[in-house]
Residue frames as a rotation matrix with the C-alpha (Angstrom) as fourth column:
UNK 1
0.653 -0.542 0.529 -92.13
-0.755 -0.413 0.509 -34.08
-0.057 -0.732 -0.679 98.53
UNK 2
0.638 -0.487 0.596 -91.03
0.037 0.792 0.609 -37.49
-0.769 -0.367 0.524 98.17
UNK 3
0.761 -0.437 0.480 -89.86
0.627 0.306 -0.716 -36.91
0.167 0.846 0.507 94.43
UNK 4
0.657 -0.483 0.580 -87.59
-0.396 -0.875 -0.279 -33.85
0.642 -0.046 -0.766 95.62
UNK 5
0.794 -0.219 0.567 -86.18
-0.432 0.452 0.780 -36.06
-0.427 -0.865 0.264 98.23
UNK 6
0.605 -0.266 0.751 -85.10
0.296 0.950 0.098 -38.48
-0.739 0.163 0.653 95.89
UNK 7
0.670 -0.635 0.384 -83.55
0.588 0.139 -0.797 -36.34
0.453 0.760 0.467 93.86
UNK 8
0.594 -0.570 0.567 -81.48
-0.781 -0.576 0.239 -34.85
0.191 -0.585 -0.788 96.67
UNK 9
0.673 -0.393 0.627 -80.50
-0.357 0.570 0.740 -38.07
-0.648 -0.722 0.243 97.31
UNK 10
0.666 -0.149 0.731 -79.34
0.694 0.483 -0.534 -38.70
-0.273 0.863 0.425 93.87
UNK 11
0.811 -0.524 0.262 -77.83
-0.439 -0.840 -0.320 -35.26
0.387 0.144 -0.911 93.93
UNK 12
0.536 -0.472 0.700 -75.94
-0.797 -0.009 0.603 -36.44
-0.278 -0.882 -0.381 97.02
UNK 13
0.675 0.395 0.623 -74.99
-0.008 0.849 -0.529 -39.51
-0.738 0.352 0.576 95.70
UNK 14
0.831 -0.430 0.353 -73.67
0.239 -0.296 -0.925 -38.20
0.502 0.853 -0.144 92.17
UNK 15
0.680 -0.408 0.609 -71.50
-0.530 -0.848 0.024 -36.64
0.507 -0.339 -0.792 94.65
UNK 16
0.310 -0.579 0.754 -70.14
-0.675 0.424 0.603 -38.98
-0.669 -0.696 -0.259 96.31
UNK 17
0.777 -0.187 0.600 -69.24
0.545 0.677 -0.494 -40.95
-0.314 0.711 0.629 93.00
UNK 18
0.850 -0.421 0.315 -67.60
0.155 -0.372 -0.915 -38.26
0.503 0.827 -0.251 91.72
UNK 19
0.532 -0.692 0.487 -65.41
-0.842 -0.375 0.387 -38.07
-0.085 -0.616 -0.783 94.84
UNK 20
0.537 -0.359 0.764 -64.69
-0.126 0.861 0.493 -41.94
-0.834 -0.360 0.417 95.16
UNK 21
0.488 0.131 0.863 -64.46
0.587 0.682 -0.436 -41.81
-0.645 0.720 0.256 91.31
UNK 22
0.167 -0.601 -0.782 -62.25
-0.022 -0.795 0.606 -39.08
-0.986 -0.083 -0.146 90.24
UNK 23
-0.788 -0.616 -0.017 -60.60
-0.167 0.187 0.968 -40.57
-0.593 0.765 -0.250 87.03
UNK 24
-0.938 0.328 0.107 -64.01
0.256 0.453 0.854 -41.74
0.232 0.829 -0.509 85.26
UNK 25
0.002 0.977 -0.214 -66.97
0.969 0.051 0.241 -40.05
0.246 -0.208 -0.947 86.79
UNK 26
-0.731 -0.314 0.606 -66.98
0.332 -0.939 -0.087 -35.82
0.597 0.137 0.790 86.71
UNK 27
0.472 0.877 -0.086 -69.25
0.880 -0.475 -0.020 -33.05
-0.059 -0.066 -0.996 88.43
UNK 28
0.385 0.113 0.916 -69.07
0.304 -0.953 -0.010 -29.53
0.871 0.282 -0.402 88.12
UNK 29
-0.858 0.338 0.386 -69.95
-0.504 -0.414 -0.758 -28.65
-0.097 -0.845 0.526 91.71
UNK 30
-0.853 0.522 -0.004 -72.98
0.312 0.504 -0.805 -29.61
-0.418 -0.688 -0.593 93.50
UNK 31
-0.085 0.767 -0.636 -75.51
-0.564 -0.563 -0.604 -27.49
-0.821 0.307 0.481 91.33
UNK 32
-0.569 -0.425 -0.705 -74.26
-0.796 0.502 0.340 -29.78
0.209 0.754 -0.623 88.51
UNK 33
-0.950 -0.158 -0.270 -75.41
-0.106 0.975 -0.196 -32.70
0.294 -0.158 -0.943 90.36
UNK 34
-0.420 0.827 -0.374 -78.85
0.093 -0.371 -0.924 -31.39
-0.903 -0.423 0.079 91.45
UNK 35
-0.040 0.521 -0.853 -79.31
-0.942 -0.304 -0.141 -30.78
-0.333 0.798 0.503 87.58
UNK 36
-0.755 -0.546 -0.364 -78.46
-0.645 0.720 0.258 -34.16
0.121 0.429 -0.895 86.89
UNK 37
-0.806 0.565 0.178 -80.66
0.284 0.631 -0.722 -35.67
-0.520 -0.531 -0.669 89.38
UNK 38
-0.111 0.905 -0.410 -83.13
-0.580 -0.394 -0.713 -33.27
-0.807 0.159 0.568 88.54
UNK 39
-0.116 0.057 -0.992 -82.79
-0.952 0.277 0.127 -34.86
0.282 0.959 0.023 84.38
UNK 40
-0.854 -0.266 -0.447 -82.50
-0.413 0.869 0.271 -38.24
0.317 0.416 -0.852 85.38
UNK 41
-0.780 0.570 0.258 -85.70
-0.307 0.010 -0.952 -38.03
-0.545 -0.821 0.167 86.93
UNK 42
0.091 0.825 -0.557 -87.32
-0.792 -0.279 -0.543 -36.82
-0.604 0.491 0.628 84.36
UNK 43
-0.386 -0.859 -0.337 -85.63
-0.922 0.345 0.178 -39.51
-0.037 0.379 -0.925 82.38
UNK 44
-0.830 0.496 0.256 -86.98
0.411 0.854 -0.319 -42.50
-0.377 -0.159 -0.912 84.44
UNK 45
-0.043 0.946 -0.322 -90.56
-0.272 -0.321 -0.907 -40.67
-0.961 0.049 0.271 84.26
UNK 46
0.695 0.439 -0.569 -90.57
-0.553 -0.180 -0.814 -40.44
-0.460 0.880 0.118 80.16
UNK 47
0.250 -0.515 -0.820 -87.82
-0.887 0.217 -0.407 -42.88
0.387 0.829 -0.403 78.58
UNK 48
-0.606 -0.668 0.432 -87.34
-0.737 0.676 0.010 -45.31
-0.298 -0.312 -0.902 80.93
UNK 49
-0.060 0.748 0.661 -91.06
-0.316 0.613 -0.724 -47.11
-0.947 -0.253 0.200 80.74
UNK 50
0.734 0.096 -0.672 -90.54
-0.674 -0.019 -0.739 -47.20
-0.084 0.995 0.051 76.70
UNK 51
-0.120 -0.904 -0.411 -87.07
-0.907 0.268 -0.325 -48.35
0.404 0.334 -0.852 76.70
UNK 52
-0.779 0.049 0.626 -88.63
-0.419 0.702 -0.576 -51.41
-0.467 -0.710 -0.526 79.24
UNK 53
0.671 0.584 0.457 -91.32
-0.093 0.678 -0.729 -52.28
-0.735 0.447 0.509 77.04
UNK 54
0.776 0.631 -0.018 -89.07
-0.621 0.759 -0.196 -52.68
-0.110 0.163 0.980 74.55
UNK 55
-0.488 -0.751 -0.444 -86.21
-0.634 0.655 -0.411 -54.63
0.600 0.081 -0.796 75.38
UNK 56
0.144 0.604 0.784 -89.38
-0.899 0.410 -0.151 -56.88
-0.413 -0.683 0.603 78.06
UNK 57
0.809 -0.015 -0.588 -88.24
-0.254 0.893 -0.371 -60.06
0.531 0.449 0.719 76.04
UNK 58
-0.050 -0.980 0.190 -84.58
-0.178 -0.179 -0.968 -59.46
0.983 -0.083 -0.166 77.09
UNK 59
-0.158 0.244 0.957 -86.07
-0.948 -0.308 -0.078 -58.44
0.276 -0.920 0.280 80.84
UNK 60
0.554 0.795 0.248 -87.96
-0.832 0.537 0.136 -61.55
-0.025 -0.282 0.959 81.14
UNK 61
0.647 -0.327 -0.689 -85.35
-0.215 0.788 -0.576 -63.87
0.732 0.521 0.440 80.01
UNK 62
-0.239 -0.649 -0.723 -82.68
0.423 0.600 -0.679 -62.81
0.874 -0.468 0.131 82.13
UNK 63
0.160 0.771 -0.616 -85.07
0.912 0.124 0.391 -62.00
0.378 -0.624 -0.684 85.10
UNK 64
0.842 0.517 -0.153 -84.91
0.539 -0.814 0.217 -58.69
-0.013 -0.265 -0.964 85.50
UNK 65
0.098 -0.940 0.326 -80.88
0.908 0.218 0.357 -58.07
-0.407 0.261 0.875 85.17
UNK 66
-0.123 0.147 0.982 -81.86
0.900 -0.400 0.172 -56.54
0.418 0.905 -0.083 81.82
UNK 67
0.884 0.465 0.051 -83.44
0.461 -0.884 0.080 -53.42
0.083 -0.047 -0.995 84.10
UNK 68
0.345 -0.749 -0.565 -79.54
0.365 -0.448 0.816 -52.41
-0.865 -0.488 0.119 85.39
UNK 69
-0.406 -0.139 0.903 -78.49
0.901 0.103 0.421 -52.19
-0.151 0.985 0.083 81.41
UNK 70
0.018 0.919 0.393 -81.29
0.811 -0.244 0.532 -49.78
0.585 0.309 -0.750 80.92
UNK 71
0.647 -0.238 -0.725 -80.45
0.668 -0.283 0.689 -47.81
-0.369 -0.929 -0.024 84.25
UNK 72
-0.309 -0.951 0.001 -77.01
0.683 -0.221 0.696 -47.41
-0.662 0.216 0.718 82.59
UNK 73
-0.396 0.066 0.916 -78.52
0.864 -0.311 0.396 -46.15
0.311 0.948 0.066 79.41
UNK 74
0.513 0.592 0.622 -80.66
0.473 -0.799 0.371 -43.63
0.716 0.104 -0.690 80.82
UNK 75
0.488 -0.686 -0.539 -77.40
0.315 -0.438 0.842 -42.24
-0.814 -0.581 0.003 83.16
UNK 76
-0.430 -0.880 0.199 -75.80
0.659 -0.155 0.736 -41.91
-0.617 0.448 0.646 80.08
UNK 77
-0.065 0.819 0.571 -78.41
0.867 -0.237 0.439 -40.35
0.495 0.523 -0.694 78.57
UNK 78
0.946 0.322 -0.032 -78.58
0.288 -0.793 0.537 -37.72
0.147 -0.517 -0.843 81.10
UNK 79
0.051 -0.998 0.029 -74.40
0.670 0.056 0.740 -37.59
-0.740 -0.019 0.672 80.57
UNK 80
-0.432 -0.225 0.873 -75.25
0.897 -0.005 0.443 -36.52
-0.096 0.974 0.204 77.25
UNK 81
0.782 0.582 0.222 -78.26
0.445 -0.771 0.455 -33.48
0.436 -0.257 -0.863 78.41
UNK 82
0.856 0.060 -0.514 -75.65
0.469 -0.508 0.723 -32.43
-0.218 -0.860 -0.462 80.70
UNK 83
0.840 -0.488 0.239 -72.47
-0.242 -0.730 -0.639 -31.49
0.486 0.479 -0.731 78.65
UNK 84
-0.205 -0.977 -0.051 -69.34
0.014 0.049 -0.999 -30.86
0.979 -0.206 0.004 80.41
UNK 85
-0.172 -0.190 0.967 -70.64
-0.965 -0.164 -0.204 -30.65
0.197 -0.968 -0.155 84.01
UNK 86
0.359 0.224 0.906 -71.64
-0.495 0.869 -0.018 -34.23
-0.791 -0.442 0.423 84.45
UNK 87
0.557 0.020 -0.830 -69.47
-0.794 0.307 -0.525 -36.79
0.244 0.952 0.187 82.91
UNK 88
0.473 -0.148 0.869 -69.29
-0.482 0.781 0.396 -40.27
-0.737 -0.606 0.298 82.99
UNK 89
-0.204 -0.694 -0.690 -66.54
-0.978 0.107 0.182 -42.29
-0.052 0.712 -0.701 81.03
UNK 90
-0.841 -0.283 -0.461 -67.67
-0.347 0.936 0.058 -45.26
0.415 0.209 -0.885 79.42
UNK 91
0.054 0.912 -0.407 -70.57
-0.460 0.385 0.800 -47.76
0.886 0.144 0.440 79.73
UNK 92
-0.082 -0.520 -0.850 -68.75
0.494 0.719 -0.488 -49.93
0.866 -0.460 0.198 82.35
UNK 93
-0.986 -0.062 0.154 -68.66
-0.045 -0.791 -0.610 -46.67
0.160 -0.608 0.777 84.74
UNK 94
-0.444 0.811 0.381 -72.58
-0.778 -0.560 0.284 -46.11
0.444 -0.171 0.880 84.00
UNK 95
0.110 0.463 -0.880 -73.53
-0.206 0.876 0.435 -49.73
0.972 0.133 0.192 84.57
UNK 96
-0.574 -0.428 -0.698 -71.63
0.557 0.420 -0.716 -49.67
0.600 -0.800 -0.002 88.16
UNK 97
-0.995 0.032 -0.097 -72.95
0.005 -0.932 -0.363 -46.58
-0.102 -0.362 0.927 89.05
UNK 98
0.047 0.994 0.097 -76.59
-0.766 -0.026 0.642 -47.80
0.641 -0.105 0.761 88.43
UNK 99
0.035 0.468 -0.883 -76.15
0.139 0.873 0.468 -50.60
0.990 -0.139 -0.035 90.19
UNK 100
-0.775 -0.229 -0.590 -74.90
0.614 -0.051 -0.787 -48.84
0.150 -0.972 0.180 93.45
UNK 101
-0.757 0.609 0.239 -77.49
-0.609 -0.789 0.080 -46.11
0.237 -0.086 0.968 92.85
UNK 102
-0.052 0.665 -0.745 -80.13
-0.145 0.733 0.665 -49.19
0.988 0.143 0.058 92.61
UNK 103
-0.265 -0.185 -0.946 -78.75
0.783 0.532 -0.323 -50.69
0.563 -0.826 0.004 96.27
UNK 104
-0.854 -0.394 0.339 -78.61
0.223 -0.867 -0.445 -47.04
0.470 -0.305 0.829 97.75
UNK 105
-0.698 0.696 0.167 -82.09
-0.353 -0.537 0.766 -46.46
0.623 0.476 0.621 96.63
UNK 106
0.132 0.474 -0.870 -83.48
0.066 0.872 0.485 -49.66
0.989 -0.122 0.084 97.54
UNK 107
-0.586 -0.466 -0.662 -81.67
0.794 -0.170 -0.583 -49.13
0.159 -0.868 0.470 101.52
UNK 108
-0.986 0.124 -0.108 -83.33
-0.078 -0.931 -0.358 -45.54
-0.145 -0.344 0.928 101.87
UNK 109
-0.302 0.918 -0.258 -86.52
-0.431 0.110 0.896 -46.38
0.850 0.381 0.362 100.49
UNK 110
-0.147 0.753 -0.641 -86.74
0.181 0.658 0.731 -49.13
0.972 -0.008 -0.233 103.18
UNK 111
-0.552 -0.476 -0.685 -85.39
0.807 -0.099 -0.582 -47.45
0.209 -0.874 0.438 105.97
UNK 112
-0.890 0.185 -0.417 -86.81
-0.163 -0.983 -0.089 -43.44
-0.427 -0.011 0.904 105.55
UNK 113
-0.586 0.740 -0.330 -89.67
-0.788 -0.426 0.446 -43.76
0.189 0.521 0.832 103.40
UNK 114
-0.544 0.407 -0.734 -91.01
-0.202 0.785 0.585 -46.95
0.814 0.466 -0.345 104.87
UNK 115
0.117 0.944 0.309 -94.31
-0.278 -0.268 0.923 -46.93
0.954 -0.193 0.231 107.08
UNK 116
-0.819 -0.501 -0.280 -94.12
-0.228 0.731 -0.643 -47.90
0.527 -0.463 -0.713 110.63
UNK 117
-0.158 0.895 -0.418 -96.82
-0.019 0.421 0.907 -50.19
0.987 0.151 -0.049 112.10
């Protein structure tokens, strides 16, 4: 339940990039962005944990930094699966766009999905 969440929220999200961002970030329509999420999921699940072992020199050096890089790659990556409905112009775009996804995430996680005692 939680993983369906999270990619609604990512759905929701995409969306709102693509509004703020007009000129360098695309969606279809909202079904567009639901596939997205849905790919970048899978994404983190099966390419990110590879692509982190190995660039883990890189990671380690510049304390963890290295993971937002990586982020980017696997947004673009899921640019590429998606074609014309989901398109993001440029590394610079994917790199921002992980790092606000990152903050989002991080904010909902602690708010919605965190226990209360």
């Amino acid at each position: 339940m939680r993983w369906l969440l999270g990619i609604v929220i990512n759905a929701v999200l995409f969306m709102a990039f693509a509004g703020y961002f007009e000129e360098s970030f695309y969606l279809s329509g909202f079904g567009a962005a639901l596939g997205a999420s849905f790919i970048l999921s899978i994404l983190n699940i099966l390419v990110r944990p590879i692509l982190i072992i190995l660039t883990l020199p890189v990671t380690i050096i510049s304390l963890g930094l290295f993971l937002f890089v990586i982020n980017a790659i696997t947004l673009l990556l899921t640019d590429s699966l998606m074609g014309a409905a989901f398109e993001i112009n440029g590394f610079g775009m994917a790199f921002f766009a992980a790092i606000l996804m990152s903050v989002v995430n991080l904010v909902i996680q602690k708010t919605v999905f965190e226990k209360k005692d």
